[in-house]
C-alpha positions as CSV (number, residue, x, y, z in Angstrom):
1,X,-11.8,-81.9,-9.9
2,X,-10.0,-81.0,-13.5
3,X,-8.0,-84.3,-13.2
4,X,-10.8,-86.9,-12.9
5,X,-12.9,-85.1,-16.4
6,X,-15.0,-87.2,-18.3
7,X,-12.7,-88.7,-21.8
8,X,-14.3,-87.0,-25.4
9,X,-13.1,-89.9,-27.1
10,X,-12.3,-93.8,-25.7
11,X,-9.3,-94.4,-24.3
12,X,-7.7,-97.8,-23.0
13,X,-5.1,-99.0,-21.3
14,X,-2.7,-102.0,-20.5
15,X,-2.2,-103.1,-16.6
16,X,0.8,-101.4,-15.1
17,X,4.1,-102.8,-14.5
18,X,3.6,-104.2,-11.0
19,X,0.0,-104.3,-10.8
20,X,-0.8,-107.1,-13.1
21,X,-3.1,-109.8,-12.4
22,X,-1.9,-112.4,-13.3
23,X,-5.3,-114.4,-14.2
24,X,-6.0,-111.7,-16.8
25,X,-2.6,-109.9,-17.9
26,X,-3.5,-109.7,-21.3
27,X,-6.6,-107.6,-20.4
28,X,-7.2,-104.3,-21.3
29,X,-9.3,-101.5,-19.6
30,X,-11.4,-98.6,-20.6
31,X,-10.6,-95.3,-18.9
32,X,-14.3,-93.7,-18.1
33,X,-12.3,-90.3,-16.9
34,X,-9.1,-88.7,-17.4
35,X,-5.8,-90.0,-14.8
36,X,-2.9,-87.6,-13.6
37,X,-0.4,-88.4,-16.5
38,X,-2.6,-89.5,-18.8
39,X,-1.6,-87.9,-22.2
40,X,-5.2,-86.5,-23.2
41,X,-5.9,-85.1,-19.7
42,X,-4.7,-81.6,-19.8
43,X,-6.1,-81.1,-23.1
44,X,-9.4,-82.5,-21.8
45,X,-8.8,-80.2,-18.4
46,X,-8.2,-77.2,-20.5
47,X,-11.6,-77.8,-22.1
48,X,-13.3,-78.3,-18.6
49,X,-11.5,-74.9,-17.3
50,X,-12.5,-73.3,-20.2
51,X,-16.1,-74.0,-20.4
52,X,-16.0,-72.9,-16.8
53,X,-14.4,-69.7,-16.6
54,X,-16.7,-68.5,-19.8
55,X,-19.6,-69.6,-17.8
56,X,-18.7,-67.4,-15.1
57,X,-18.5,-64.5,-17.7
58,X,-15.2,-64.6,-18.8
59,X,-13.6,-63.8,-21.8
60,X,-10.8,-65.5,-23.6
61,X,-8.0,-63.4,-24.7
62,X,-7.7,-64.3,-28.4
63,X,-3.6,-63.3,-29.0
64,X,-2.9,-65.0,-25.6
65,X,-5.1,-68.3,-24.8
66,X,-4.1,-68.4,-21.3
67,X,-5.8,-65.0,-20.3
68,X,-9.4,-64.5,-19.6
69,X,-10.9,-61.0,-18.9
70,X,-14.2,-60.4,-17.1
71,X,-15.5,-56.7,-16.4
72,X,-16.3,-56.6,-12.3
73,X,-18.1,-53.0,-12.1
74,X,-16.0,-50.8,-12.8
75,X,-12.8,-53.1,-12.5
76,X,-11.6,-55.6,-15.3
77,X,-10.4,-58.7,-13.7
78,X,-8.1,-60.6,-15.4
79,X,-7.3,-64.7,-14.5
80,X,-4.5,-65.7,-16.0
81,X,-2.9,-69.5,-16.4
């Protein structure tokens, strides 16, 4: 799953508005993996799709990231974001 990718880099975060405990609502808490919404998670599922689709003998388009080409026999096959 591309949303729940391990972080490159530590990331924290405050409690959310309505989910605060309040025993500890001054903590903070390390994010282990990437959250929907997060700001750093489609660059670090871009990475993730990335190193997959190469591994499956892909190659990215260099003019136009978002296109990866892979010859299939005698067929290219193109996957295209």
């Amino acid at each position: 799953n591309f949303l729940n990718e391990n972080l490159d880099e530590d990331v924290y975060m405050t409690q959310p508005k309505g989910f605060v405990d309040p025993e500890s609502a001054k903590r903070i808490g390390q994010l282990p993996k990437s959250i929907y919404g997060l700001t750093k998670a489609s660059h670090s599922r871009n990475i993730r799709f990335d190193e997959v689709v190469r591994h499956w003998g892909f190659v990215k388009n260099e003019e136009e990231p978002c296109v990866y080409k892979k010859n299939s026999g005698n067929a290219p096959v193109f996957l295209i974001l």
